[in-house]
C-alpha positions in Angstrom: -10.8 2.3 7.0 -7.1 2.9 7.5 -5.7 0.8 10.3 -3.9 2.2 13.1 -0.2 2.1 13.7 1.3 -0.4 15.2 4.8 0.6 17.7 7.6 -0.6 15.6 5.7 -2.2 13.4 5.2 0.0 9.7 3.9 -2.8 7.6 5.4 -4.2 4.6 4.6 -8.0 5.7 5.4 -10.5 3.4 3.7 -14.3 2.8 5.5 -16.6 0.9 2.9 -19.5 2.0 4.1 -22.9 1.9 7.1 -23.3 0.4 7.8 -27.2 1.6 5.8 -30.4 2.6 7.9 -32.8 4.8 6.5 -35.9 6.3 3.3 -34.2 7.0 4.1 -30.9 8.2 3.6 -27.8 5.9 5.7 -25.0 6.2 5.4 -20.8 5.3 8.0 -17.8 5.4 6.2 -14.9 6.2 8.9 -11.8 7.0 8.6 -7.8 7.3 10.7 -4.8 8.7 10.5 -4.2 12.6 12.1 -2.1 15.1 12.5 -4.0 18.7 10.4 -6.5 21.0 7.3 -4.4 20.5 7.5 -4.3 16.6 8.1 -7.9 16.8 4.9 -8.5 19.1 2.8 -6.3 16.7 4.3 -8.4 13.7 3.3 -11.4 14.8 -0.3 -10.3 16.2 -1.0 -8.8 12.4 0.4 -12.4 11.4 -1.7 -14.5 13.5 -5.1 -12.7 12.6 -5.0 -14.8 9.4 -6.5 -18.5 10.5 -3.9 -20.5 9.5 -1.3 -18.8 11.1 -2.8 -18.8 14.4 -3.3 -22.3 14.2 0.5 -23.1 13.3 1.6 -25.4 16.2 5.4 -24.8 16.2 6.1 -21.6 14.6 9.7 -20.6 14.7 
């Protein structure tokens, strides 16, 4: 099933998980092409479907 597109969102997301530990706190780069505040709302709603993401508590 092909998803639907998102406004100024194309895909092309990228994960690099966690890529440093620091007194407790883990943190991930995730990064991908978008095209104004819409695109960056879509972004982070196709970010945020994956558990751990949603549960990040100061994402920045």
């Amino acid at each position: 099933m092909a998803k639907a597109a998102l406004p100024g969102y194309g895909g092309g997301m990228r994960k690099l998980g966690e890529v440093l530990r620091d007194r407790g706190s883990r943190y991930a780069v995730s990064g991908g092409p978008v095209a104004g505040r819409a695109g960056v709302e879509a972004f982070l709603a196709e970010l945020k479907r994956e558990k751990k993401y949603a549960k990040a508590t100061h994402n920045s």
